[in-house]
N, C-alpha and C positions, 0 to 999 in steps of 0.2 A: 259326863255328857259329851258326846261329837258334837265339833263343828258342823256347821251345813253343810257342808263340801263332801262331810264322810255320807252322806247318803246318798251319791250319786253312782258309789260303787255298786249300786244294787241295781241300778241300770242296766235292761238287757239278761239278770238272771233269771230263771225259770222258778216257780213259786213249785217248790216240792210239798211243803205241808202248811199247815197253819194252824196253830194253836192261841186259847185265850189260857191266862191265869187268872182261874176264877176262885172268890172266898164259897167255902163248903162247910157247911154246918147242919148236923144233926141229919144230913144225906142231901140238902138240899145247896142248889148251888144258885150264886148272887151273878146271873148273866149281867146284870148294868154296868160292872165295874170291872177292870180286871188289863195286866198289860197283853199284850200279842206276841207271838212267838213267829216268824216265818224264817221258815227252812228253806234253801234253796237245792236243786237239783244238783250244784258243786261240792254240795257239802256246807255251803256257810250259812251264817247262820244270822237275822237282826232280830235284836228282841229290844222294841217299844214299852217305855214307862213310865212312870212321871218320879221326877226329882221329890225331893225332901221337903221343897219348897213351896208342893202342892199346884204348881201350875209351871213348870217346866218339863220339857220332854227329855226322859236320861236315855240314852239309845246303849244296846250292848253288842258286840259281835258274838258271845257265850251264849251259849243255850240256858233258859232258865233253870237253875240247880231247887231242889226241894229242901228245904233245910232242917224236915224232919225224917227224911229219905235216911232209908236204913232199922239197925235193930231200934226202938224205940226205948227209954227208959219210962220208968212207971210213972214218975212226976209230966213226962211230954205226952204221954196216954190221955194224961186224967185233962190233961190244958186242952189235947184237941176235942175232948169229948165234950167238956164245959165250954168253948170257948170257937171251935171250929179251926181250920188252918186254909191257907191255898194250894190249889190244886191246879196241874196242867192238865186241860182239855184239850185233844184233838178237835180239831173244829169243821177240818177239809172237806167234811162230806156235807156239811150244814146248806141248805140253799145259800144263804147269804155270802159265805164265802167259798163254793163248790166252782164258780168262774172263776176264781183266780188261781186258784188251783192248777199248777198243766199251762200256765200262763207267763210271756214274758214279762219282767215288769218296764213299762215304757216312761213310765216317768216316779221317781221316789223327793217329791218336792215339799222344803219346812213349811211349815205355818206359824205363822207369829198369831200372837192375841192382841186384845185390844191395847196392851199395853208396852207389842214389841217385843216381849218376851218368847222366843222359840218354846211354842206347846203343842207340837204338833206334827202329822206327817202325813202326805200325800201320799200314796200308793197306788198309782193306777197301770191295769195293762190291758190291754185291748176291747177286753171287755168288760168290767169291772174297776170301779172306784171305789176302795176304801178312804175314809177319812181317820187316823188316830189322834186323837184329842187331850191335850189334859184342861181338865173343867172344873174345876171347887175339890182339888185333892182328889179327885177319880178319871180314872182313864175310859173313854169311850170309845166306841167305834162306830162312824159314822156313816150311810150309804150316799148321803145328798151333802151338798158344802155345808160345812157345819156355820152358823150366824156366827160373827165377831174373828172370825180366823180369818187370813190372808196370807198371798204366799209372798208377795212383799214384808220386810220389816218397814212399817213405820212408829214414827214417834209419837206417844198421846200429847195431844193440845194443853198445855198447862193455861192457856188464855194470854191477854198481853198484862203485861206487868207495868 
């Protein structure tokens, strides 16, 4: 996971593409869940996703890699065909995210959850707000502030003791 700090580099770059990782089974793909990929016009690269821990944000500077990319053996055949795998989608041309696309980003700011935990990432550029979320072990993407997120951390209320 980056500190907070490392996503301010993305401040001022140009969003060249935008991609979701979405699960694909039996041809059909799981738009609700899935991390984001955004390309920059430099070349770099941040890819949004949630931690192990199910409600942490793990950030990457790497492009997402497919880890059945390549010749397939017959046992990884038979798992994606029973079982399904994830998939990168291009996303750029989708309305939803078609404005940020061509777009500088003006502000890349965390979000904590209710409980303080960095789960989250602000992405907005002039015209277009994305919100990226992580919620009950799935990664979102949001168009409006998503409830219980804040770009402050604070502490939950244990009550007085």
């Amino acid at each position: 996971m980056q500190q907070d700090s490392d996503l301010s580099g993305v401040n001022g770059k140009v969003v060249a593409s935008l991609a979701r990782v979405l699960y694909e089974h039996g041809g059909q793909l799981d738009t609700g869940d899935g991390p984001v990929e955004v390309r920059f016009e430099d070349g770099a690269t941040l890819l949004l996703d949630g931690g192990s821990d199910g409600e942490t944000l793990r950030t990457s500077s790497s492009p997402w890699r497919d880890p059945f990319e390549g010749k397939l053996t017959q046992e990884n055949r038979a798992y994606i065909q029973e079982h399904g795998k994830w998939t990168r989608v291009d996303v750029s041309n989708e309305d939803a995210y078609r404005d940020i696309v061509g777009s500088a980003v003006v502000e890349a700011a965390p979000l904590f959850n209710e409980f303080g935990r960095l789960s989250g990432v602000k992405l907005a550029t002039i015209d277009r707000t994305m919100w990226f979320v992580i919620e009950g072990d799935e990664c979102h993407v949001r168009w409006a502030h998503p409830i219980g997120f804040t770009e402050t951390r604070t502490t939950p209320d244990r009550g007085s003791q």
